[in-house]
N, C-alpha and C positions, 0 to 999 in steps of 0.2 A: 972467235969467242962469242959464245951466245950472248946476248945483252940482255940484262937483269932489266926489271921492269922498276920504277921507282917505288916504295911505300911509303906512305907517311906517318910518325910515330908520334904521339903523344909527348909532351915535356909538362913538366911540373902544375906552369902556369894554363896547359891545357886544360889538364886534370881539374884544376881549381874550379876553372871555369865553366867547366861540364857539371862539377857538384854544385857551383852557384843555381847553375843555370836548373839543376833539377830540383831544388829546392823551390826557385821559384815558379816552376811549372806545378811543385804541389799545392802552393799555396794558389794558384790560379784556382785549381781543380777544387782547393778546400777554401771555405771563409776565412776559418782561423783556426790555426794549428799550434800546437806546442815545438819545443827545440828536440823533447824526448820525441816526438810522435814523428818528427822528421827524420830525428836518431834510427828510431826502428824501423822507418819504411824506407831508407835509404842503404841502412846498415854498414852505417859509421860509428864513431865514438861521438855522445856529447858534446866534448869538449871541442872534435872535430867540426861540428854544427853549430856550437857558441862561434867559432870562429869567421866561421861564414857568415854566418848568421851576419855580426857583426858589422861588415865592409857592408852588404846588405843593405842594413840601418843605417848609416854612416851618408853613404850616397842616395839614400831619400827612397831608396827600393820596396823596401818592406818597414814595418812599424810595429812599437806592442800594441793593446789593446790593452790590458790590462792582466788580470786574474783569470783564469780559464780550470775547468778541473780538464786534468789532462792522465794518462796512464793509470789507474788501480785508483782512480778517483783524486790522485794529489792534484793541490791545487798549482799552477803553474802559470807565466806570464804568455799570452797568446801573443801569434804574433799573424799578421794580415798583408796582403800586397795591398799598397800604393796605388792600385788599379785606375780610379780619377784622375791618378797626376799624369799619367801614359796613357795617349789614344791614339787610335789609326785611323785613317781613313780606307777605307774599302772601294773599290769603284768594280763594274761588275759594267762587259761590256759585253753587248749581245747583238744580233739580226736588227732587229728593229729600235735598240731602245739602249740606253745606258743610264746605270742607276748610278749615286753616290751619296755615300752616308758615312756618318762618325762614331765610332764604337770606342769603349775604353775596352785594357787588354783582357778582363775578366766578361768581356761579351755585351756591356751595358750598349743599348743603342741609346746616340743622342739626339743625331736628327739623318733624316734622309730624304732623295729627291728622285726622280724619274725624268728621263727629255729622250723624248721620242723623235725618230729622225727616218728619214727616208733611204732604203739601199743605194737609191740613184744621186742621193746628195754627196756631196765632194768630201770624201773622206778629210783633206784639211780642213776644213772648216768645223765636221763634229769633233774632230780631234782640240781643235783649239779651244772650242766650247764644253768639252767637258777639262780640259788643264786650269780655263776661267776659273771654272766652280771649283775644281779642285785647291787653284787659289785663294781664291775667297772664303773658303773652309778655312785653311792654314792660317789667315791673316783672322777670323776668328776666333779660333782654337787654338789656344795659345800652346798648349802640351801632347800634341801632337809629334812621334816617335817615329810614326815612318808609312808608307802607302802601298798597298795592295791590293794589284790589279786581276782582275779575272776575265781572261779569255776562254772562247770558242775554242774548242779541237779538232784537230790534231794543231796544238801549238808547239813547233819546232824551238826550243828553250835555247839550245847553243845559235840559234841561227835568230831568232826572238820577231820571227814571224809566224802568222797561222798558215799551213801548209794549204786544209782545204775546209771552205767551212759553206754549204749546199747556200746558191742564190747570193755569196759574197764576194765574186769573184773581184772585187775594186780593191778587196780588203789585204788580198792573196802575198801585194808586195811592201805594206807597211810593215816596218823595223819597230816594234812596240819598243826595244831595249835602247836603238839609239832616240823616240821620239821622248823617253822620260828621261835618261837615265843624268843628262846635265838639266832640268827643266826646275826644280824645288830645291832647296835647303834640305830637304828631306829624304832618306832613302827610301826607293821603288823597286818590290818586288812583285814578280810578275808570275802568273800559272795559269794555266788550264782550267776550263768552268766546275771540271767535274772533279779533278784532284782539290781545288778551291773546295767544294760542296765536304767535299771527304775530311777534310782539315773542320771545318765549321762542326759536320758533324762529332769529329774526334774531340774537338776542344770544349764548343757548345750544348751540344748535343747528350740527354739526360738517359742513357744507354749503361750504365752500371759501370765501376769502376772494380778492378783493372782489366780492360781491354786486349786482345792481344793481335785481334787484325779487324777493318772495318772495310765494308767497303759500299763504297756511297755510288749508287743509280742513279743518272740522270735522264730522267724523260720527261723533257722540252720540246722545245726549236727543234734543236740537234738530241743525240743522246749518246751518252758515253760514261765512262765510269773512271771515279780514282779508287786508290787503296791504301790502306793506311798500315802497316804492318811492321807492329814490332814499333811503334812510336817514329817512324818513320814511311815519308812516301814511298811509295815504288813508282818509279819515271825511267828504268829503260835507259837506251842507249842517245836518243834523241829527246826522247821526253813524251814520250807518246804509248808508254807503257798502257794496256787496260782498253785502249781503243777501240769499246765493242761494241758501239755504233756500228762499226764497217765491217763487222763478220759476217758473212754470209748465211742467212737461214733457208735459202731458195736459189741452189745455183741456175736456174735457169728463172730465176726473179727479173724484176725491171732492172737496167743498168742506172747505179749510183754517178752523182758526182766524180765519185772517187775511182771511178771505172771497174769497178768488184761489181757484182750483178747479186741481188736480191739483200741487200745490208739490212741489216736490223733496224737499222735507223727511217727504212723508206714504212716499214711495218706498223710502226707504236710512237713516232715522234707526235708532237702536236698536228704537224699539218696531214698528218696519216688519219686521224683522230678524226678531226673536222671533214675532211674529204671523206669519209665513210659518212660520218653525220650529215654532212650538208644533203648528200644522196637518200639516205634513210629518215633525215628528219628534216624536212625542208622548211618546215613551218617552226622551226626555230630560228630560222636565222632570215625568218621575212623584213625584221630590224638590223639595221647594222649594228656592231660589235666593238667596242672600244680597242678590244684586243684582244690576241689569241686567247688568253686567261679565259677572261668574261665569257667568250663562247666557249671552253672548257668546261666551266659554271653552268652554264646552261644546259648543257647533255646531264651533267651529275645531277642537279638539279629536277630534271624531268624525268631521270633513272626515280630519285628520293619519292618525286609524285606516283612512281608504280607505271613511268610507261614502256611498257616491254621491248620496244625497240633500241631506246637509249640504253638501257639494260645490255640487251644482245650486242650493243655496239662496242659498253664498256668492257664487255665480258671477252672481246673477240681481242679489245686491245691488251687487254690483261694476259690474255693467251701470249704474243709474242714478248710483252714484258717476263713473260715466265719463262720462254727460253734464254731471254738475255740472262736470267737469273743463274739457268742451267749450268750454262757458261761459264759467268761468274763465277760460281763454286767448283766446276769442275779445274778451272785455271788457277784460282787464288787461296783456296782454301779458307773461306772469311768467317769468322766468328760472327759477325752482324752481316745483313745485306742492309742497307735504309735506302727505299725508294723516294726520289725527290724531283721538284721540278711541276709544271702547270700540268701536266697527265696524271700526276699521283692525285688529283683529289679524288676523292671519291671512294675510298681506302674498302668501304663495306661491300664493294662491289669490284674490285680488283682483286686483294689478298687472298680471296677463298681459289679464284681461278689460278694468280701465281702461287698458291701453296700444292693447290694439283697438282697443276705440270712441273712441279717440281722435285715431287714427292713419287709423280710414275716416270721421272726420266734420271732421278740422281740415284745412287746407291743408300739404301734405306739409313746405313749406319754414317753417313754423310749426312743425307739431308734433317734428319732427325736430330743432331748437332746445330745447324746455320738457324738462328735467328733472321726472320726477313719481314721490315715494317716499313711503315711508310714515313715521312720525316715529319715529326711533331716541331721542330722551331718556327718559329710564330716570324722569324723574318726571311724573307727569300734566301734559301741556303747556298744559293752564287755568290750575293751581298755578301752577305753572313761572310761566306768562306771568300770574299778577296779580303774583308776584314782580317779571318782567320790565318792567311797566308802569311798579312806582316805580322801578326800576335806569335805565330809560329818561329818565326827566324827571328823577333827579338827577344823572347821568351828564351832561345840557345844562347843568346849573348848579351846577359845581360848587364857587360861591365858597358860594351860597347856602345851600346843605343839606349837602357835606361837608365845608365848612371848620370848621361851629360845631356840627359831634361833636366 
């Protein structure tokens, strides 16, 4: 007999909790809503929404505000998330450097920090120094709901190690899931830098509401992409869904880390960026450089002064960001592209080259469709989106994790 695969169905008190839950994601999205205005963008009854609503209020979730004019101008009691009383912490870990900061779950930053570390230093040791500060945060912040981590890709999720991440190889056999998961009071969720960025920009991110797929560009360090679709990630069978770092643009290219030859990622990352610069512009970097950024800054910089070589330089990297782009729309079909990361600055002098190549390599009634911009959040959209990682999974459960702050 052939053997049925399991499903799993929904019961009652699922159901509940899926309408709490999207209730409360609207009031993320909106300051202050009415119970009609949830009524009709949910398309429930009233009384169905009074009732939610209510457990809600009850467990400290959400509050009135007062009088609000709400539908045909009646006036109506608003109501607001709690946002203050619930905060995450975000920790965003990278090549050189790992950040940590406290966001409440409507995006506010409260504080953040930077500790820069060397590849050759003993992975236990940064590890234990970034759980310190993590500590020391929690023992602060009193309302603190849960922590979210953002890795390098390809991050293997069922297995909760980075598969491969260029110049880390010390990093290749740490267990991220067994080093957090007893470590806090608190629950730790973990992702991907660039599914992180894609969340940040889904949640954060000032892109016009209602959305129906995003898909967030990463070019850094590494470069890689998540996608947002349908209010949901897309992660594949391992978790490695969007992996366009490692596609090849030049099969007979240099061989990657990853053993694929000419990856996108060796083209348009940061250290692709600088090495063309360093060669073309030598008399920029006769000063050392606090970090990759700074010298980023200083090519866009020297483009903004008119000199045509930093120009030709940014315009060459913009060229294979544009095929990453190609890509991207040809695999996912994305309502938004947002470019992000230390290589997007410089926006006036990238966009026009990836709107080219995008425009002579995609199908006109496709690309004519995609929005593609570069990311306006004013906080590093890795941070941003490990913050956005736990705002997302307790934002789906919010009897679970913001009732019992």
């Amino acid at each position: 007999m052939k053997k049925v695969k399991e499903v799993a169905g929904n019961n009652t008190s699922d159901l509940t909790e899926m309408n709490r839950s999207a209730i409360v994601r609207i009031l993320q999205q909106r300051e202050v809503c009415t119970r009609a205005e949830i009524a009709k963008m949910m398309g429930l009854t009233q009384a169905s929404i009074t009732k939610l609503v209510a457990y809600l209020i009850d467990m400290g979730i959400v509050s009135e505000v007062g009088i609000v004019k709400g539908n045909g101008n009646r006036r109506s009691i608003g109501l607001r998330l709690n946002a203050e009383k619930n905060l995450v912490i975000g920790v965003k870990f990278s090549r050189h450097v790992f950040a940590i900061g406290v966001f409440d779950i409507s995006g506010k930053l409260y504080t953040q920090s930077e500790t820069e570390f060397s590849l050759d230093e003993n992975t236990g040791k940064v590890l234990t120094a970034m759980k310190d500060q993590i500590r020391k945060l929690l023992d602060e912040y009193e309302n603190v709901v849960a922590i979210g981590l953002a890795l390098p890709g390809p991050y293997l999720r069922k297995e909760g190690r980075i598969a491969m991440v260029t110049r880390m190889p010390s990093w290749h056999n740490i267990n991220f899931i067994d080093e957090f998961k007893n470590e806090f009071d608190k629950p730790v969720f973990i992702e991907q830098d660039a599914n992180a960025g894609a969340l940040a920009e889904w949640w954060f991110g000032d892109h016009g509401r209602p959305l129906s797929s995003l898909t967030y560009f990463l070019v850094g360090e590494g470069v890689g992409s998540g996608v947002v679709d349908h209010d949901s990630l897309l992660l594949g069978y391992q978790g490695i869904a969007s992996e366009v770092g490692h596609i090849s643009i030049d099969f007979n290219g240099s061989t990657c880390e990853c053993g694929n030859k000419g990856c996108l990622e060796l083209y348009c990352s940061t250290m692709a960026l600088l090495k063309k610069a360093e060669k073309e512009l030598p008399e920029l970097f006769k000063e050392k450089y606090e970090n990759r950024s700074e010298a980023v800054s200083r090519i866009v910089e020297a483009a903004r002064k008119g000199n045509e070589k930093a120009i030709r330089v940014l315009q060459e990297i913009a060229t294979y960001i544009g095929y990453g782009c190609v890509t991207l729309i040809n695999a996912y079909d994305p309502e938004i592209i947002v470019i992000g990361d230390s290589v997007s600055q410089g926006d006036e002098f990238l966009l026009p080259t990836i709107k080219k190549i995008v425009e002579e390599r995609t199908i006109p009634e496709v690309s004519s469709k995609v929005r593609i911009e570069i990311s306006r959040l004013k906080v590093d959209p890795t941070l941003y989106g490990a913050a956005a990682i736990a705002t997302d999974r307790v934002l789906r459960k919010p009897s679970e994790y913001l009732a019992s702050n």
